[in-house]
Backbone as CSV, one residue per row, in Angstrom:
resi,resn,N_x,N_y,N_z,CA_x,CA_y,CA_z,C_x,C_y,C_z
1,UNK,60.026,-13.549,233.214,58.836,-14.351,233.356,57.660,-13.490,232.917
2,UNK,56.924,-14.029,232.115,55.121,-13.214,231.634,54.941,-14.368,232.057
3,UNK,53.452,-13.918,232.061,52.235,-14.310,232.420,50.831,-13.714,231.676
4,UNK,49.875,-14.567,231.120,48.700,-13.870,230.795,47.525,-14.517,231.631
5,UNK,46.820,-13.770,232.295,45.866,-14.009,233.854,44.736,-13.484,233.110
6,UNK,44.001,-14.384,232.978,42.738,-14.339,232.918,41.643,-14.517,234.029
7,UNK,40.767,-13.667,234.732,39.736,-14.368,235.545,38.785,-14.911,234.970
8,UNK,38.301,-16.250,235.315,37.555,-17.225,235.155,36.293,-17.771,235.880
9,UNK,35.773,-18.409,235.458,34.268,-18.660,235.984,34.679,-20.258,236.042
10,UNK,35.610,-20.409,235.111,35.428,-22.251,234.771,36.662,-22.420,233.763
11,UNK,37.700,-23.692,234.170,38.519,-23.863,233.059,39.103,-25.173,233.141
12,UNK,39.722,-25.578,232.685,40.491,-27.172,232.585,41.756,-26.748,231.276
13,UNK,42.551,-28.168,231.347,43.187,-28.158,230.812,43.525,-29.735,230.627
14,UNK,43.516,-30.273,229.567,43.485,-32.199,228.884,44.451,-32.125,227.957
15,UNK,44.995,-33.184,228.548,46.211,-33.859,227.310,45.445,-34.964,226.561
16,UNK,45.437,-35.407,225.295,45.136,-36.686,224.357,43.890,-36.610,225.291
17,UNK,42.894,-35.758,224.958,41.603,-36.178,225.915,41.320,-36.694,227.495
18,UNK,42.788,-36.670,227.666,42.541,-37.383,229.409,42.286,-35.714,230.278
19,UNK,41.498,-35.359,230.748,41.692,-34.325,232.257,42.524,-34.267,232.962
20,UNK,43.403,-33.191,232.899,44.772,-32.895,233.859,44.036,-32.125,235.000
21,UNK,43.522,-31.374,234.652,43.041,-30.252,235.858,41.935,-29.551,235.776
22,UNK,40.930,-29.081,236.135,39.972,-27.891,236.456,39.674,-27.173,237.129
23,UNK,39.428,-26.124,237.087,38.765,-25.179,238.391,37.210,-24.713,238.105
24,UNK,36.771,-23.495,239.331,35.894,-22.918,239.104,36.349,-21.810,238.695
25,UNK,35.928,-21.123,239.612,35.925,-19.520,240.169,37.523,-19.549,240.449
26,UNK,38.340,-18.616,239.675,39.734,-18.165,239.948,40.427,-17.671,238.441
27,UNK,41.647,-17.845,238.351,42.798,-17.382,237.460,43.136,-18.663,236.990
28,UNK,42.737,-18.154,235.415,44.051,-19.298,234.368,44.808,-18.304,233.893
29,UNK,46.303,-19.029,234.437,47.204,-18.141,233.943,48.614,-18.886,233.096
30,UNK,48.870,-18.688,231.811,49.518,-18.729,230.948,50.744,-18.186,231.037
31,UNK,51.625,-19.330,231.612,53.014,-18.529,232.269,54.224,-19.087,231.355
32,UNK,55.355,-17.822,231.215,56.178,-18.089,229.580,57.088,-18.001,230.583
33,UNK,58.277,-18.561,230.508,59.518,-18.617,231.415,60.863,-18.138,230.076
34,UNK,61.274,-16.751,230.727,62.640,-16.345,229.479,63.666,-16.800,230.198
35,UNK,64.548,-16.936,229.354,65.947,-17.981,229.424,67.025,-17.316,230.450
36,UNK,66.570,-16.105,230.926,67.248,-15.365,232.167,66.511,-15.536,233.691
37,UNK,65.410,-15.567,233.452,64.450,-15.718,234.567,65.628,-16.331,235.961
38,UNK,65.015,-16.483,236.927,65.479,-16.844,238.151,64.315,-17.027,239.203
39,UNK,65.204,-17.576,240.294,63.873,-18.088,241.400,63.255,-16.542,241.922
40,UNK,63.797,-15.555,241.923,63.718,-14.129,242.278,62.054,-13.889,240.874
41,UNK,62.171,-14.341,239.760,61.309,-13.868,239.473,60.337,-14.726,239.310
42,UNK,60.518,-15.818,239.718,59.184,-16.865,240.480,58.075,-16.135,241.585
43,UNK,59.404,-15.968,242.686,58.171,-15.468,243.920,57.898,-14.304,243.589
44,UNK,58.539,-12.993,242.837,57.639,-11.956,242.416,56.466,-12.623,241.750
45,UNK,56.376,-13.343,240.890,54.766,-14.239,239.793,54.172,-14.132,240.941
46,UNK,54.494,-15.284,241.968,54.027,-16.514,242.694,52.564,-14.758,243.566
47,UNK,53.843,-13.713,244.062,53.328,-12.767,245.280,52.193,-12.228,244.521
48,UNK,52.416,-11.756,243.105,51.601,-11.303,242.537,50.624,-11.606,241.970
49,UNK,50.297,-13.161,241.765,49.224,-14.107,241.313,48.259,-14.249,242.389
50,UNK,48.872,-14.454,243.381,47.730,-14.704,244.824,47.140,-13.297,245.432
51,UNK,48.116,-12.261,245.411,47.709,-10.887,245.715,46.925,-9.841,244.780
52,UNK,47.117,-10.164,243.310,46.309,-9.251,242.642,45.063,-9.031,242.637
53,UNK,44.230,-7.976,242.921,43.281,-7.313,243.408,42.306,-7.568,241.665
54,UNK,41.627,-8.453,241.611,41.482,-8.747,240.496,39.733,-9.267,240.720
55,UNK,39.729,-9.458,241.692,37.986,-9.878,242.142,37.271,-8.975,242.492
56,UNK,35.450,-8.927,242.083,35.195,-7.774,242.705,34.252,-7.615,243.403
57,UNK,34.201,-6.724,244.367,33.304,-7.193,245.916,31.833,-6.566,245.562
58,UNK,31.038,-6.020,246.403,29.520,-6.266,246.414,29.196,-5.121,245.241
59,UNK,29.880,-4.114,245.107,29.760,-2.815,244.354,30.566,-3.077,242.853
60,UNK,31.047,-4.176,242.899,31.811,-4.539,240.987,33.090,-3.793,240.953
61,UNK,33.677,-3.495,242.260,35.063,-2.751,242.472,35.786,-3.973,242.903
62,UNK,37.119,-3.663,241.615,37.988,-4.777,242.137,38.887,-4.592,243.189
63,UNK,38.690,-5.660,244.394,38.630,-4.877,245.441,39.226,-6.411,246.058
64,UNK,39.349,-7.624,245.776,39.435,-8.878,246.296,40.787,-9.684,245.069
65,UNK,41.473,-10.373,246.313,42.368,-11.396,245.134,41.810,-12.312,245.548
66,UNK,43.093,-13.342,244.619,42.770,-14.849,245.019,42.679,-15.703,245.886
67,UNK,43.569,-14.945,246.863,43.658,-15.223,248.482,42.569,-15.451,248.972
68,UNK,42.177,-13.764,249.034,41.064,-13.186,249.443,39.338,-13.854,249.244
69,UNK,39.587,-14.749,248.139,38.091,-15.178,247.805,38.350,-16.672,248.116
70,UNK,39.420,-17.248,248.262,39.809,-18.734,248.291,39.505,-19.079,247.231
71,UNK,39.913,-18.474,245.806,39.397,-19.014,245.031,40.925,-19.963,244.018
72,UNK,40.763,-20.574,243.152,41.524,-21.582,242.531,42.582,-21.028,241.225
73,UNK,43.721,-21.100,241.514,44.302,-21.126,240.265,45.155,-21.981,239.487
74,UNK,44.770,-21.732,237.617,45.541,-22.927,236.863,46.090,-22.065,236.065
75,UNK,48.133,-23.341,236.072,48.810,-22.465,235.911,49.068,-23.280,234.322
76,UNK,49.406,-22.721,233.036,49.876,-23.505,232.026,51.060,-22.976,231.591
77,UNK,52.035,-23.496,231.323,53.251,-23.449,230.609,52.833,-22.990,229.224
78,UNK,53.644,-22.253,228.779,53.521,-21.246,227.191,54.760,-21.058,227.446
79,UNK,55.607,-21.540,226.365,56.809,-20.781,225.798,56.403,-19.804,224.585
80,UNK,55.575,-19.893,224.238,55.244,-19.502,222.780,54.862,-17.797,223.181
81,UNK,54.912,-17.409,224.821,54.320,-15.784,225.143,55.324,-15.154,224.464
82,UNK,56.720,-15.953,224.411,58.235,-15.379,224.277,58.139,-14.871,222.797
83,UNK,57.496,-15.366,221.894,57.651,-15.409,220.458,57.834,-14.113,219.892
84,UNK,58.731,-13.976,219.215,58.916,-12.648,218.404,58.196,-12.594,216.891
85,UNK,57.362,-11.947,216.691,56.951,-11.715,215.167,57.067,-10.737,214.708
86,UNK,58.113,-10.110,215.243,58.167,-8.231,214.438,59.210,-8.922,213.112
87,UNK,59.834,-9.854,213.187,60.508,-10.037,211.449,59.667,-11.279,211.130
88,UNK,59.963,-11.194,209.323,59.664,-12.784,209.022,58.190,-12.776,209.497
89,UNK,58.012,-14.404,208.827,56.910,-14.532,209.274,56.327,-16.220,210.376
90,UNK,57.387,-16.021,210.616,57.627,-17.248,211.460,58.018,-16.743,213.252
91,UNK,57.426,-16.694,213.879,57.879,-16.605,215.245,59.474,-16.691,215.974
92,UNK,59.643,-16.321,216.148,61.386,-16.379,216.516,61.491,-16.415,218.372
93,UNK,62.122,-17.642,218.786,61.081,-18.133,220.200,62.690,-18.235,221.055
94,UNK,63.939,-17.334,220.202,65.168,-17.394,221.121,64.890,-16.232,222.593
95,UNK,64.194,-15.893,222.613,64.028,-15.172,224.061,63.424,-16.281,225.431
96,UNK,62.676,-17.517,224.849,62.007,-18.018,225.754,63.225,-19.379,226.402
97,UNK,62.709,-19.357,227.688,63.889,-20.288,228.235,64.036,-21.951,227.767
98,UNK,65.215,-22.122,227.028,64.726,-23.845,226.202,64.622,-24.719,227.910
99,UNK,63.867,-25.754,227.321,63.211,-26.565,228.418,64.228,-27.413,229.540
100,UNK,65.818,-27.387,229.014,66.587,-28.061,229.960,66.543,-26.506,231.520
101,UNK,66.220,-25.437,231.075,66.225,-24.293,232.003,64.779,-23.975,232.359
102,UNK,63.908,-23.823,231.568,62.537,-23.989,231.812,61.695,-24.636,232.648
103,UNK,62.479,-25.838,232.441,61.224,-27.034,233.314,61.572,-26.920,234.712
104,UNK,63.190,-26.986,234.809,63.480,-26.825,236.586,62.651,-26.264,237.448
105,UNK,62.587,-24.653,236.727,62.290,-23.585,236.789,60.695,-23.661,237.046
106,UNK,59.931,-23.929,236.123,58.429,-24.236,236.035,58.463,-25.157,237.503
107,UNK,58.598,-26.236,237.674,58.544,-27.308,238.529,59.058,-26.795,239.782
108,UNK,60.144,-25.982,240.254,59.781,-25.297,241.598,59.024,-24.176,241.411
109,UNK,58.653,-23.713,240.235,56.986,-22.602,240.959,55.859,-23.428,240.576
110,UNK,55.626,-24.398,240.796,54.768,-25.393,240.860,54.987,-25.980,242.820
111,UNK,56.119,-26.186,242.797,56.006,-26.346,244.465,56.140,-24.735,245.069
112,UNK,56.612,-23.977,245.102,56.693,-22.737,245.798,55.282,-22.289,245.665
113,UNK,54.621,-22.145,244.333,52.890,-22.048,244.398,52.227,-23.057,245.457
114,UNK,52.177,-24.192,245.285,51.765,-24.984,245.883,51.683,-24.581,247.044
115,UNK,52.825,-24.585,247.959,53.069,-24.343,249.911,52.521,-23.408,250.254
116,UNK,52.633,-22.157,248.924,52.112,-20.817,249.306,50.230,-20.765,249.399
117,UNK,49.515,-21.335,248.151,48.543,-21.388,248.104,48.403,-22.900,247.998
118,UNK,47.215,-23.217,248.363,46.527,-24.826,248.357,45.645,-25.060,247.349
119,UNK,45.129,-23.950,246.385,44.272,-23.997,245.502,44.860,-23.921,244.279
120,UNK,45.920,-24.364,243.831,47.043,-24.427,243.033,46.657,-25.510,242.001
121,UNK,46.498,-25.703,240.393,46.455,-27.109,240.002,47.382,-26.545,238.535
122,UNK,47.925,-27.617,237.983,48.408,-27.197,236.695,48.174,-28.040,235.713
123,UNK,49.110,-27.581,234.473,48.826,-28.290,233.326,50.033,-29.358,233.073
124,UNK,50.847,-29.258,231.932,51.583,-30.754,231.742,52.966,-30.000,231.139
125,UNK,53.825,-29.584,231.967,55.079,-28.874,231.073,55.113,-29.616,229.633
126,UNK,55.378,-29.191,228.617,55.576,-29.870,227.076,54.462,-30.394,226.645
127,UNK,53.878,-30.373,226.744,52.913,-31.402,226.414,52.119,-30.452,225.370
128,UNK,51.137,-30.927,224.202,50.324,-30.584,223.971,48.878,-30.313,224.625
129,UNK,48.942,-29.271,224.715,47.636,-29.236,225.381,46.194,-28.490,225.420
130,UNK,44.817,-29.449,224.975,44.068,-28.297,225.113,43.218,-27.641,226.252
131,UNK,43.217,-26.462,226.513,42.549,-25.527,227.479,41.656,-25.037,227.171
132,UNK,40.381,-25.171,228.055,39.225,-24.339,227.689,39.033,-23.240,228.707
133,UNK,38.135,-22.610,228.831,37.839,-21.419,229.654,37.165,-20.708,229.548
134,UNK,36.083,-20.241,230.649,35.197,-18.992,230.004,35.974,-17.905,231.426
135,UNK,36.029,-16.722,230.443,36.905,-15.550,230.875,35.608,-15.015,231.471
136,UNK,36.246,-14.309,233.027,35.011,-13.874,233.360,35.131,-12.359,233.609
137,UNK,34.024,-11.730,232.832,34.377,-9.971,232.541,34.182,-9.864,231.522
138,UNK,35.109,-9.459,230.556,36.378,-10.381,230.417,36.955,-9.254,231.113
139,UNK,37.835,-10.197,231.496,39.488,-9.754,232.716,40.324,-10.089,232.055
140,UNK,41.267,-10.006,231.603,42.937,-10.066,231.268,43.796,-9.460,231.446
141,UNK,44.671,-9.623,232.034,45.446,-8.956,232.504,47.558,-9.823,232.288
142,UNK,48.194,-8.394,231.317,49.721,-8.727,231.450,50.723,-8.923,232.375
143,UNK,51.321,-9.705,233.163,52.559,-9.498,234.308,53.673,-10.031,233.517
144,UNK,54.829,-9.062,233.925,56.171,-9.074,233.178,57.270,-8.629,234.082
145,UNK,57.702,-9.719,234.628,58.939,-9.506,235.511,60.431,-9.836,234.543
């Protein structure tokens, strides 16, 4: 499982122009599911999305998570983190989990996020979708279980 975590000020995510989701203040995070993954490396994401020390308190030391601030996170499906471009010039996307293993997968860390945190919203497994966001910092940050 990757992930790319951005902290945010403001973000959404719309299919065909309709609004799926928005936040304020929190993490959009861009989560790639590989074709080995397991529920084991869900709740490592799940522990490490709500716990990362990624906010920062009165002195600009990151010093606060997501917990910690009650603040909101949106999660989007990316198979495309998986993509290989070291050959060719076409992406080579056999590392990422195909969607009959993927979606299960996505859809209980969509409920296991959920129970754990309440400030949870997502995007649309498969779907095309566009996301906006202003990165706040900028913060970015890699997780790779």
């Amino acid at each position: 499982m990757k992930a790319v975590v951005q902290r945010v000020s403001k973000a959404s995510v719309s299919v065909d122009g309709e609004l799926i989701s928005d936040i304020n203040h929190g993490l959009c995070v861009f989560l790639g599911i590989h074709h080995d993954d397991t529920d084991r490396h869900s709740d490592w994401m799940i522990e490490k999305l709500i716990n990362c020390r990624i906010f920062p308190d009165d002195s600009g030391v990151m010093n606060y998570s997501l917990y910690d601030k009650n603040y909101e996170i949106l999660i989007i499906s990316q198979f495309t983190l998986y993509g290989d471009c070291s050959k060719g010039r076409r992406p080579n996307f056999t590392q990422a989990a195909p969607p009959t293993i993927a979606e299960p997968l996505y859809n209980q860390f969509k409920t296991k996020l959920s129970q754990k945190y309440p400030h949870a919203y997502f995007g649309v497994f498969g779907a095309n979708m566009d996301v906006q966001l202003i990165n706040d910092g900028p913060v970015t940050l890699l997780l790779e279980r």
